[in-house]
Residue frames as a rotation matrix with the C-alpha (Angstrom) as fourth column:
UNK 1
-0.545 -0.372 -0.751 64.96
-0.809 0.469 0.354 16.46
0.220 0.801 -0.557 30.20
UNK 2
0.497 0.864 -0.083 62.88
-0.712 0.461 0.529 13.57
0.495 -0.203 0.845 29.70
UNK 3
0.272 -0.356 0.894 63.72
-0.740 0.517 0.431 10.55
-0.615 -0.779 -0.122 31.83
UNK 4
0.821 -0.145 0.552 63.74
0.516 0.602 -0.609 7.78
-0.244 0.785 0.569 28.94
UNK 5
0.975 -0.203 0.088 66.03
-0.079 -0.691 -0.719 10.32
0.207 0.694 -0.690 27.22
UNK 6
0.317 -0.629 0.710 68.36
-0.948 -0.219 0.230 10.80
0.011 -0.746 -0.666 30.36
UNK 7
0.294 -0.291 0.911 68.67
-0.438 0.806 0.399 7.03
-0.849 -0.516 0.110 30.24
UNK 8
0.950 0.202 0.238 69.32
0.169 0.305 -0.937 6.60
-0.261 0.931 0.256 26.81
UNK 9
0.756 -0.654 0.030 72.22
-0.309 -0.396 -0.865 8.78
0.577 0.644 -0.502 26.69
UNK 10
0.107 -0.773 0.625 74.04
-0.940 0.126 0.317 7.34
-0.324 -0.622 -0.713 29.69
UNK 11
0.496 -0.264 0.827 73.90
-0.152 0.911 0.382 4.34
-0.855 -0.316 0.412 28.29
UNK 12
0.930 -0.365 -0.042 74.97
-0.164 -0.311 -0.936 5.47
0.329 0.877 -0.349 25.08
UNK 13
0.810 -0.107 0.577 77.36
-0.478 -0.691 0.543 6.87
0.340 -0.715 -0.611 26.71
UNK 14
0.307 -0.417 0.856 78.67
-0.161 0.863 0.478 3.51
-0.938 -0.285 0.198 29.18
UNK 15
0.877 0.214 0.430 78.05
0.262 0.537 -0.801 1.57
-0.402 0.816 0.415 25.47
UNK 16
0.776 -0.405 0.484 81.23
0.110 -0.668 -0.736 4.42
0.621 0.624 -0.474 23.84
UNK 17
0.482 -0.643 0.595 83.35
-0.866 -0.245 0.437 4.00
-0.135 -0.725 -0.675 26.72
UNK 18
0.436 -0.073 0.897 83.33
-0.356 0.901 0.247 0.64
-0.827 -0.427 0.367 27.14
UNK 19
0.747 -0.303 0.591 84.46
0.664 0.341 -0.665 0.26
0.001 0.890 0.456 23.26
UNK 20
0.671 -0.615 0.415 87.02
-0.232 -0.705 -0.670 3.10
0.704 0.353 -0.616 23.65
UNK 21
0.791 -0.438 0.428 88.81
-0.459 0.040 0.888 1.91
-0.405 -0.898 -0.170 26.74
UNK 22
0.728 -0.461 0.508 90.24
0.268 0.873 0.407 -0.94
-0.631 -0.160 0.759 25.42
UNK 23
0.442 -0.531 0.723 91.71
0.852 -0.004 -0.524 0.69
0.281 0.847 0.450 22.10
UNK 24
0.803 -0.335 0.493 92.75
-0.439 -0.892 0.108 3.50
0.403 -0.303 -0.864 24.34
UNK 25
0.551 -0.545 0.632 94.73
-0.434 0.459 0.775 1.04
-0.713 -0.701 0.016 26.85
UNK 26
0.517 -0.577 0.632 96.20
0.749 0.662 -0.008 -0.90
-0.413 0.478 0.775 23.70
UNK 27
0.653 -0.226 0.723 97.33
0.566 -0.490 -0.663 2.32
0.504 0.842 -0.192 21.70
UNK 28
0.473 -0.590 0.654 98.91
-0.779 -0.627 -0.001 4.40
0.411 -0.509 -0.756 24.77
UNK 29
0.237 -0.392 0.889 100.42
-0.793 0.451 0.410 1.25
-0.562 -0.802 -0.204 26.82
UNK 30
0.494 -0.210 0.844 100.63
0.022 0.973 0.229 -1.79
-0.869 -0.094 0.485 25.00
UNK 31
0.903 0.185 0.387 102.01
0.425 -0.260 -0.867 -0.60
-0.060 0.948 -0.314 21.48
UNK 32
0.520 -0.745 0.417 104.79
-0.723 -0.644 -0.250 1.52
0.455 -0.171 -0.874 23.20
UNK 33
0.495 -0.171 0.852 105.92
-0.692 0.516 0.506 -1.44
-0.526 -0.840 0.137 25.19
UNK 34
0.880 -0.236 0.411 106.02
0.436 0.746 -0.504 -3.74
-0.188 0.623 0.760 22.27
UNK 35
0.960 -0.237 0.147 108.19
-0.072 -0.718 -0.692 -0.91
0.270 0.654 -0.706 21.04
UNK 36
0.033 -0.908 -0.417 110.35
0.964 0.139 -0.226 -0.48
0.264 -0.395 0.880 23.33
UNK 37
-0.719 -0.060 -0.692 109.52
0.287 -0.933 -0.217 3.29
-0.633 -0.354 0.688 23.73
UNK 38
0.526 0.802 -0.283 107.08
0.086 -0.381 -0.921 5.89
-0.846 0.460 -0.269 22.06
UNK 39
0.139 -0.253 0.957 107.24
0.990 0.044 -0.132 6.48
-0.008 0.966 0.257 18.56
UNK 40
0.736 -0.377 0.562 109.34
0.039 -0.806 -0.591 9.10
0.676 0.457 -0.578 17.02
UNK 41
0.752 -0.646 0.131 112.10
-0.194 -0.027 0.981 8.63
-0.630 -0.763 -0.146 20.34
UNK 42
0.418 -0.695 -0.585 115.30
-0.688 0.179 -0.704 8.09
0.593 0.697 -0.403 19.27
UNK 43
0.983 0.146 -0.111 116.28
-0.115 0.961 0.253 4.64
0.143 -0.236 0.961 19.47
UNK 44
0.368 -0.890 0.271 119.95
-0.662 -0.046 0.748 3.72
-0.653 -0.455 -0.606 20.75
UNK 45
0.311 -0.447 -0.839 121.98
-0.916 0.094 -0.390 2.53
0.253 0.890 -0.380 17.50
UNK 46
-0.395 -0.640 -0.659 123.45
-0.544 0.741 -0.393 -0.53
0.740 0.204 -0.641 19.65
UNK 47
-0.354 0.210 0.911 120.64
-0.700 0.587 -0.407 -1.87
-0.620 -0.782 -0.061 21.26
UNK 48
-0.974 -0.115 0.198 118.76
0.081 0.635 0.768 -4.84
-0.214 0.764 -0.609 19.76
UNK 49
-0.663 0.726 -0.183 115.97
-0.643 -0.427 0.636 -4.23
0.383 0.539 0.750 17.50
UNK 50
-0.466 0.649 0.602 112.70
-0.861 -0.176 -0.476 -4.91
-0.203 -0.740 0.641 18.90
UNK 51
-0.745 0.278 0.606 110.72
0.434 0.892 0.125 -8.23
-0.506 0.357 -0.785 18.48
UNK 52
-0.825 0.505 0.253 108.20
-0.014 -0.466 0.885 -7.74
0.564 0.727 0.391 15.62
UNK 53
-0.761 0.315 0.567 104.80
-0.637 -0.194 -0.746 -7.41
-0.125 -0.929 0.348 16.57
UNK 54
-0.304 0.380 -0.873 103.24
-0.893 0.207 0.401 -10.30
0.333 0.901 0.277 15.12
């Protein structure tokens, strides 16, 4: 493979991580938290509803 090439795609590559981390780290971790659990769980009837997420 050419070399130019080989460096193109790793930075591609970095470039597609580096934009997917974050909306990974908000969608699995910070989203459920806000919750209070994952979506679809069943929620206890007499705790208190969650703070919005606004």
């Amino acid at each position: 493979m050419d070399p130019i090439l080989r460096m193109f795609i790793r930075q591609l590559l970095g470039v597609v991580l580096a934009a997917l981390v974050p909306v990974v780290l908000v969608a699995f971790l910070c989203i459920p938290y806000i919750l209070g659990g994952q979506p679809g769980e069943e929620r206890d009837p007499n705790e208190p509803s969650a703070q919005h997420m606004t």
